[in-house]
C-alpha positions as CSV (number, residue, x, y, z in Angstrom):
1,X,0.0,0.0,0.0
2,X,2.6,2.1,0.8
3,X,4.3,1.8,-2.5
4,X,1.7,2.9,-4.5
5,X,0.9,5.7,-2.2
6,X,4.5,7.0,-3.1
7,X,3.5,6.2,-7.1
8,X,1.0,8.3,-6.7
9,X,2.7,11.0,-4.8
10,X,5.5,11.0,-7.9
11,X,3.0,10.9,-10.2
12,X,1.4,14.0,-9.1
13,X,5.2,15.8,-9.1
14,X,6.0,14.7,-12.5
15,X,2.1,15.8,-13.6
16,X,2.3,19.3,-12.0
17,X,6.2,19.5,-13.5
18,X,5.1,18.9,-17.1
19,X,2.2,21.6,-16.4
20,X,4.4,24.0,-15.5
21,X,6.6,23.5,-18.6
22,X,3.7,23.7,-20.9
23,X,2.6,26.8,-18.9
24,X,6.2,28.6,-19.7
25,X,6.0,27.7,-23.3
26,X,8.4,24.8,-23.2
27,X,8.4,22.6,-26.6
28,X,4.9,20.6,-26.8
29,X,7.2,18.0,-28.7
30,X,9.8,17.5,-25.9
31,X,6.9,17.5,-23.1
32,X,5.0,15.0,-24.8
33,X,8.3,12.4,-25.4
34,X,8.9,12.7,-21.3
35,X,5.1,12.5,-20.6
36,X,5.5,9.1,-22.5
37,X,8.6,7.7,-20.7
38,X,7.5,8.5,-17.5
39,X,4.0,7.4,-18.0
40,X,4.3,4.5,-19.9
41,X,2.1,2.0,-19.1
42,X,-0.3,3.7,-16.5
43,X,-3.8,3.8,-17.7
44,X,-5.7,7.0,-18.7
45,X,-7.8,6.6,-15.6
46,X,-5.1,6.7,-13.0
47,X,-3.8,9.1,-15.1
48,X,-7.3,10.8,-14.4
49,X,-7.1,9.9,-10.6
50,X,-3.6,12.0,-10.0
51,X,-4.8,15.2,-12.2
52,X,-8.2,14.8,-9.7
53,X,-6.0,14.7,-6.7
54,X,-3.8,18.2,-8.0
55,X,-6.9,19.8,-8.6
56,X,-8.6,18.7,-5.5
57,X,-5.5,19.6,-3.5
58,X,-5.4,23.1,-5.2
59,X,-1.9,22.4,-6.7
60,X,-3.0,23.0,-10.1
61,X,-6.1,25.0,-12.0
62,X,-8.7,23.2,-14.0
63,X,-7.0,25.7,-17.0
64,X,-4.0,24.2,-16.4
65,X,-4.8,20.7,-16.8
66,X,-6.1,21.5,-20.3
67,X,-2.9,22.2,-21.7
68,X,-2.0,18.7,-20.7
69,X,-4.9,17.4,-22.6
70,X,-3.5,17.2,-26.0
71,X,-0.6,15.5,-24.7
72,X,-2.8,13.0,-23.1
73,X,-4.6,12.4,-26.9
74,X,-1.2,12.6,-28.7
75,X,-0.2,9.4,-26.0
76,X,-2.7,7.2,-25.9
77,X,-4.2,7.1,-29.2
78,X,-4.6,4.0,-29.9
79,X,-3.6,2.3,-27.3
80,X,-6.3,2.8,-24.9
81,X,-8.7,1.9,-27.6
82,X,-6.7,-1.0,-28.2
83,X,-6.3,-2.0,-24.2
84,X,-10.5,-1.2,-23.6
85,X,-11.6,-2.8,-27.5
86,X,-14.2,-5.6,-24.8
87,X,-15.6,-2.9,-23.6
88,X,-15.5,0.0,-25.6
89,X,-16.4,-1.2,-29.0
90,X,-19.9,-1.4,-28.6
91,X,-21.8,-2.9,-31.9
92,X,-25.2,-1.7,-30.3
93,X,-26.6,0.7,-33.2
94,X,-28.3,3.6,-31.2
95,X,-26.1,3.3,-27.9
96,X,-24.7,6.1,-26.8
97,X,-21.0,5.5,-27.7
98,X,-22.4,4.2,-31.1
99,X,-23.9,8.0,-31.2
100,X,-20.8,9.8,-30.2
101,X,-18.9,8.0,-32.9
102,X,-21.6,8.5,-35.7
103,X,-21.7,11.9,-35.1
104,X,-17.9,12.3,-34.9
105,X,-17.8,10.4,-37.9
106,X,-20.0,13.3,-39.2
107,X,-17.9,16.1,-38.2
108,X,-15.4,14.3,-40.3
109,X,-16.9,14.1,-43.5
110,X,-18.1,17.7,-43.2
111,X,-14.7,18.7,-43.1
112,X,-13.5,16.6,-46.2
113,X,-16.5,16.5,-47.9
114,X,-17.3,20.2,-48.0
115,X,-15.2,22.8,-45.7
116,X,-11.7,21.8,-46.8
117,X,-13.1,21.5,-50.8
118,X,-14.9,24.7,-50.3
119,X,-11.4,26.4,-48.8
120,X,-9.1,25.0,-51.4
121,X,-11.6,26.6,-54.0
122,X,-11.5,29.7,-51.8
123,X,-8.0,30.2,-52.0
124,X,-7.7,29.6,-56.1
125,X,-10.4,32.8,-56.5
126,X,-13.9,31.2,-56.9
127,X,-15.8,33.8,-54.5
128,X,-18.8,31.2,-54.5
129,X,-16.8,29.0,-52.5
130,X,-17.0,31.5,-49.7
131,X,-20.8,32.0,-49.5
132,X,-20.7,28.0,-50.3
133,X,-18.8,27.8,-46.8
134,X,-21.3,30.1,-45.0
135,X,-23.6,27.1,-45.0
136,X,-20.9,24.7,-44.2
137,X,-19.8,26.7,-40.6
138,X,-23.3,26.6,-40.1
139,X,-23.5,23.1,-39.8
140,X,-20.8,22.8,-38.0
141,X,-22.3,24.6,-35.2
142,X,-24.3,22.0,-34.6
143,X,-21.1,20.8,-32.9
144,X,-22.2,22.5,-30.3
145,X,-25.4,19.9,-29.7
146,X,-22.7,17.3,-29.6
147,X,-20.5,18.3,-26.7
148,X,-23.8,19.5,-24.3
149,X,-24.7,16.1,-24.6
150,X,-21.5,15.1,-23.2
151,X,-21.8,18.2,-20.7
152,X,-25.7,17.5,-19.7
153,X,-25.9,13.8,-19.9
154,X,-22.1,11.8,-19.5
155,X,-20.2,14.4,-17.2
156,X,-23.1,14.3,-14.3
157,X,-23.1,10.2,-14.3
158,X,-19.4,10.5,-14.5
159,X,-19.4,12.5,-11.5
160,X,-21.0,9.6,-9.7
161,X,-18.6,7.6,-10.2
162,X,-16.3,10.3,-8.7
163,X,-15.0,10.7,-12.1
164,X,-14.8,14.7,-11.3
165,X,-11.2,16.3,-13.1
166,X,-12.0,15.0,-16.7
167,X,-15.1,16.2,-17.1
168,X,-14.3,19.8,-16.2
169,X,-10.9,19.6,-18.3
170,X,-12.6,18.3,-21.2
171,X,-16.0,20.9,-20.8
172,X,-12.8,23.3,-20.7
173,X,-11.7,22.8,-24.1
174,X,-15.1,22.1,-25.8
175,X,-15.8,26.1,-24.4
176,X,-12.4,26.8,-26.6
177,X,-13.3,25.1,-29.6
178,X,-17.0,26.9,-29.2
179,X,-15.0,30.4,-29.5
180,X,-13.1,29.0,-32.6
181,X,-16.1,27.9,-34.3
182,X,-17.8,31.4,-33.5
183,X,-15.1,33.5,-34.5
184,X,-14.3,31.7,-37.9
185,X,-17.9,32.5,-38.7
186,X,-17.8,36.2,-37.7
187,X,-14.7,36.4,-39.3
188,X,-16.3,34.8,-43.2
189,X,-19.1,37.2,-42.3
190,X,-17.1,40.6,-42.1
191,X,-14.8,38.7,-45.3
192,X,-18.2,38.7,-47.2
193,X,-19.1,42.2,-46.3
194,X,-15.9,43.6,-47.4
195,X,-16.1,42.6,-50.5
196,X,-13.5,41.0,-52.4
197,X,-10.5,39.9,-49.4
198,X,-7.4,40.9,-49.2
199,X,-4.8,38.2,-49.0
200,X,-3.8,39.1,-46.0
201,X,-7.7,38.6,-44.2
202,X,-7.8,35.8,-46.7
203,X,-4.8,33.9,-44.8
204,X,-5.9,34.6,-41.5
205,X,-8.8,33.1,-41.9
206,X,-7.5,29.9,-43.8
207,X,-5.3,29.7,-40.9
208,X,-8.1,30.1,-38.3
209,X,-10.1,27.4,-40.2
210,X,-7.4,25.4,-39.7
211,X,-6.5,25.4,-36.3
212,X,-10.4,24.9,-35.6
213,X,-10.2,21.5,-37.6
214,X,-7.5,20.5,-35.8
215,X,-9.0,21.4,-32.2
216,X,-11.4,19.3,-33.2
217,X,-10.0,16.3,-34.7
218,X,-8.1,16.2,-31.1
219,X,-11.4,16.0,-29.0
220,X,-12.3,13.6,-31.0
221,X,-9.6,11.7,-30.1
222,X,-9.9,12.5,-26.8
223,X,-13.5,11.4,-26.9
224,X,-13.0,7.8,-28.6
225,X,-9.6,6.7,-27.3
226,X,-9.9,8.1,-23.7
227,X,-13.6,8.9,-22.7
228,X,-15.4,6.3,-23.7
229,X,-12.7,3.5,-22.4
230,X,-12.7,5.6,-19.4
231,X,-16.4,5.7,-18.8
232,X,-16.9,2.0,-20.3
233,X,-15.0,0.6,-17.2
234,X,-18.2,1.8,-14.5
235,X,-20.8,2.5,-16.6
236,X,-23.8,0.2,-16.0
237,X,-26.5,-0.5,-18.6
238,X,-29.1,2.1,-16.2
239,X,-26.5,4.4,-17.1
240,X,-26.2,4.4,-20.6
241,X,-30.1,4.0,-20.7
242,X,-30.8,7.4,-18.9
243,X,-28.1,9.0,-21.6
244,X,-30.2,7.3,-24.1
245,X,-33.2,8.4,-22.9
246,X,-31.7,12.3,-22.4
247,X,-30.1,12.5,-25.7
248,X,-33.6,13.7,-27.8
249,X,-33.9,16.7,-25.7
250,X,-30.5,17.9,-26.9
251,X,-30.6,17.1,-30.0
252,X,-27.8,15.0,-32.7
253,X,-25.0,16.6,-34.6
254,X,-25.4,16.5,-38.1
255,X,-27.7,12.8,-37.6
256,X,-30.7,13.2,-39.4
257,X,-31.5,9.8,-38.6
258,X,-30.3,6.9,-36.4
259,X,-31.5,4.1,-34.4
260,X,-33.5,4.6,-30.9
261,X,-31.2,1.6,-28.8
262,X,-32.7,-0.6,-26.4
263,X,-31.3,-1.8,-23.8
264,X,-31.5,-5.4,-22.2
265,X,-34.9,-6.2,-21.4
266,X,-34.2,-7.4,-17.7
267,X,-32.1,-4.1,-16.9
268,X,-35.3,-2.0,-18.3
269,X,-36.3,0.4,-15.1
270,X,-39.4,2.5,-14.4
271,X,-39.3,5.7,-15.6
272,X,-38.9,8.1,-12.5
273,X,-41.6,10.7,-14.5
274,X,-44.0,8.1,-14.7
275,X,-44.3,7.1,-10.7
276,X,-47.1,9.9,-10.4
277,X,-48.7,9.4,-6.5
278,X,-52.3,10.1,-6.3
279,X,-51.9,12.3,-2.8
280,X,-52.2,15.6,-2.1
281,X,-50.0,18.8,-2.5
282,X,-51.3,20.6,0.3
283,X,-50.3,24.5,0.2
284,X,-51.1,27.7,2.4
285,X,-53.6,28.8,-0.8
286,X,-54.5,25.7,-2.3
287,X,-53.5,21.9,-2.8
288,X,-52.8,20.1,-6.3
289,X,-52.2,16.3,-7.3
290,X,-48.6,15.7,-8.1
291,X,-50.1,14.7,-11.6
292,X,-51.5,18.6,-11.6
293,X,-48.9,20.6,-10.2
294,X,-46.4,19.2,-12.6
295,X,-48.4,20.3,-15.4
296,X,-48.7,23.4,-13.7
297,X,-45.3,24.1,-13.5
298,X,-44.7,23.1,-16.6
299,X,-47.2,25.2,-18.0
300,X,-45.6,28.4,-17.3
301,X,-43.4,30.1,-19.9
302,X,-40.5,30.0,-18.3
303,X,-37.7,27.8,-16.8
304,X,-37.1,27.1,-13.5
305,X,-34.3,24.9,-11.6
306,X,-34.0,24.2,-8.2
307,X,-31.0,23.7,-6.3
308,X,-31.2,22.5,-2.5
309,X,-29.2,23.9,0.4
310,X,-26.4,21.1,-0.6
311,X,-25.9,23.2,-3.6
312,X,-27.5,19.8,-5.7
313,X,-29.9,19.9,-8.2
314,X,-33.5,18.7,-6.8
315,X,-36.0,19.6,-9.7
316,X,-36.5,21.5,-12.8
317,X,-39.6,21.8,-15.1
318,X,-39.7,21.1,-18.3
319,X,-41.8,23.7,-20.2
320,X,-42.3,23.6,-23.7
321,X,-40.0,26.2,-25.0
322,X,-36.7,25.7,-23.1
323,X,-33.5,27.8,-23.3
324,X,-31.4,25.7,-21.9
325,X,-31.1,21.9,-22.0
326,X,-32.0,19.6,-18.8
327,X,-32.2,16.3,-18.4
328,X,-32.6,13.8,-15.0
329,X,-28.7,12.7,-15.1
330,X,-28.3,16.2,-13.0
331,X,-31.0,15.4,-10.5
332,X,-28.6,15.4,-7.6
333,X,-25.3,16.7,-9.2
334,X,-23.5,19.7,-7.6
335,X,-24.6,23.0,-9.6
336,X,-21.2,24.3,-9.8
337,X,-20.1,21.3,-12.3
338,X,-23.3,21.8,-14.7
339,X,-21.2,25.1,-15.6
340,X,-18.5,25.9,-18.0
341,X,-15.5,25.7,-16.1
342,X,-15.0,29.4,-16.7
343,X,-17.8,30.1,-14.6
344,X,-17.7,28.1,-11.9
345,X,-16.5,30.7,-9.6
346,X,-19.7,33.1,-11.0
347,X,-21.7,29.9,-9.6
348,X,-20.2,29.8,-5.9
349,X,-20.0,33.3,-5.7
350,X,-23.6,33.9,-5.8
351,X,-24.3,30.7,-3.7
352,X,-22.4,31.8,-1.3
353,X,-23.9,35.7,-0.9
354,X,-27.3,34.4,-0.7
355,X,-26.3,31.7,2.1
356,X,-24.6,34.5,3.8
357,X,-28.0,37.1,3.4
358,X,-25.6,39.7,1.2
359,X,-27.6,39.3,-1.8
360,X,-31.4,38.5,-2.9
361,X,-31.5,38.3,-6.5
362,X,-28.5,37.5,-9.4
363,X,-29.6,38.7,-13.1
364,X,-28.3,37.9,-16.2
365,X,-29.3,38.7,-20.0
366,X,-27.7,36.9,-23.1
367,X,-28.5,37.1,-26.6
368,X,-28.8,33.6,-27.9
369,X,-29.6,34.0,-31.6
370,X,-33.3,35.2,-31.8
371,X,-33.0,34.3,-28.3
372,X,-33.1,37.0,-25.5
373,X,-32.8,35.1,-22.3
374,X,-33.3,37.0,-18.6
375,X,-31.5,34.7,-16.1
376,X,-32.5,35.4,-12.6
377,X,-31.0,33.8,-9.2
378,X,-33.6,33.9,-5.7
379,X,-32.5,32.4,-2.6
380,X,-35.3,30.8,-1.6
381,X,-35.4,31.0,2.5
382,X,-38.0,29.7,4.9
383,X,-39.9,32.4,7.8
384,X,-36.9,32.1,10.2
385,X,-34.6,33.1,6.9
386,X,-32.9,29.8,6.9
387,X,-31.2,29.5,3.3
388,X,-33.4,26.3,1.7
389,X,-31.6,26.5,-2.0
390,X,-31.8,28.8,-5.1
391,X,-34.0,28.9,-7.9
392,X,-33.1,29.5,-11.1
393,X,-35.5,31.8,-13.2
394,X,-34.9,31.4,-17.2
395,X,-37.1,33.7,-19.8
396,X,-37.1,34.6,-23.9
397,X,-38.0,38.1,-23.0
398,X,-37.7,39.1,-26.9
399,X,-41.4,38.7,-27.6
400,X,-42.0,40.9,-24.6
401,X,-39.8,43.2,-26.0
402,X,-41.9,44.1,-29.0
403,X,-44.5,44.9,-27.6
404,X,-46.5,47.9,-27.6
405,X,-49.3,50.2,-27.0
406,X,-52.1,48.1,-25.0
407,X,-54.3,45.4,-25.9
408,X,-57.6,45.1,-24.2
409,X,-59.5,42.6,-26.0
410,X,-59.2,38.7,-27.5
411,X,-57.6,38.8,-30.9
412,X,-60.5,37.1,-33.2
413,X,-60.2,33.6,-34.6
């Protein structure tokens, strides 16, 4: 016991030492050749343990840690896949992992099917080619659909498992490859209002392009050769049902179709949404069935989340014209981890004023497309002004925003 105490003591040392060079700019090359000396043969979950441990112990940022990420993909791919192939080459059409590959498999062919063909023409002179790839970094947006599934339904189960530094590395990096995506675009949109580019906007953005196709051939990596080996060693069937069952209110990334998976018929569990009691909601004004204040909650047009005074997630509603994606794996995970790591801190910070009485409401307002939401935080405390938890307010305010003048009477049909 005590020797692999001391391994893991080492481990952490040589970890935070290979941070540090990245951090100072050292070779990415000459980092990555001593990464695989010294780590040769340890598994990308221990490896997952040690950067847990620094991060738990404060000896490193979650920031930090993602600059060791593409080392980790450069290392093991391959092997890990090659290690895991039992239990991580699942044949199931529909599962999950099957899903995440599809769709990765997607993101591929966009990229040599249409973005690089569409940038080669580009660069001879055919102007169509850039309205052509208008269209084509519009699809691959819908990359975005395919890492808040891994955000909103894997991370939370992963955290379970106690699985808690490579979810927040990895949601770190997915945030990064979201600003790539989003600046390439703005940056073909102001191309295309210019006119005809100069060479010299006409490089940068060939070289933007670039580095965002390779971000993103690297988290694919990531997700096939350590993820889903990762995840495939305590993942139960329950497991990758309820990420089954979550994935339609997110969406699929460029799948227009694909299989609906089912899972073993013996491992098949009632659904938690369908155990409706017939008792009574009693209230100070009123009382409801369980079946009728569901619907009533749900009826409202807006969003709202509850977190307990644990800081967990305990409920949300599931009105018809949601903002933001929720599913039941984060019934019971901490709210701070379903937010972008770069956040996190906005999370406790707020937590933490309304459990000390210094603030009553948080408000936020983001334009999301044709989206304007209003975010708004309440403590939510009983007489004695004991803190019970926060609730989470979400709202498109743009229809309220237009409008005007009054109206006083039922529009005919």
């Amino acid at each position: 016991m005590s020797a692999e105490i001391n391994n893991s003591v080492h481990r952490q040392e040589l970890l935070k030492g290979l941070i540090r060079r990245l951090h100072a700019g050292d070779d990415f090359d000459a980092v990555k050749a001593d990464f695989a000396k010294e780590f040769e043969g340890v598994g990308a979950e221990e490896i997952a343990n040690v950067e847990k441990a620094l991060i738990d112990q404060g000896a490193v940022k979650v920031e930090e840690v993602q600059k060791l990420c593409d080392v980790h993909a450069s290392l093991f791919k391959g092997s890990v896949a090659e290690i895991h192939a039992e239990k991580n080459q699942t044949k199931d059409h529909g599962h999950p992992t099957w899903v995440l590959r599809e769709e990765n498999r997607a993101i591929e062919k966009l990229f040599s099917d249409r973005i690089d063909t569409h940038m080669a023409s580009m660069q001879k002179g055919d102007l169509k080619a850039i309205t052509a790839l208008v269209e084509d970094l519009k699809d691959l947006w819908q990359i975005d659909i395919h890492y808040s599934k891994k955000e909103n339904l894997w991370f939370p189960i992963m955290e379970r498992y106690g699985i808690t530094a490579p979810p927040k590395v990895m949601w770190g990096v997915d945030d990064e490859i979201r600003d790539m995506v989003k600046l390439v675009r703005k940056n073909l949109d102001e191309l295309i209002a210019g006119g005809r580019p100069n060479p010299e906007a006409l490089q940068k953005f060939v070289s933007d392009v670039e580095s965002t196709k390779e971000k993103i051939i690297e988290m694919i990596s990531k997700e096939e050769d350590i993820l889903i080996p990762m995840v495939s060693e305590v993942f139960f069937v329950t497991d990758w049902r309820q990420i089954s069952e979550g994935s339609p209110e997110i969406g699929y990334c460029l799948l227009n179709d694909h299989p609906t998976w089912t899972p073993p018929a013996q491992m098949k569990v009632e659904s938690k949404t369908a155990a409706m009691s017939e008792s009574v909601v009693t209230l100070p004004t009123g009382s409801f069935t369980p079946e009728m204040l569901t619907r009533v909650l749900n009826t409202l047009p807006i969003d709202i989340t509850f977190v307990d005074a644990n800081d967990e997630v305990a409920y949300f509603s599931q009105a018809s014209e949601r903002i933001f994606p929720r599913t039941s794996a984060i019934i019971g995970r901490k709210v701070v981890n379903c937010h972008p790591p770069a956040s996190m801190h906005i999370v406790e910070r707020i937590i933490n004023d309304f459990k000390s009485g210094k603030r009553d409401i948080a408000e936020f307002y983001i334009h999301l497309g044709e989206v304007y939401a209003h975010i708004r935080y309440y403590p939510v405390r009983d007489e004695a002004g004991t803190y019970l938890g926060t609730l989470e307010v979400t709202q498109n305010i743009a229809p309220i925003q237009k409008l005007e003048g009054d109206k006083r009477l039922l529009d005919e049909e």
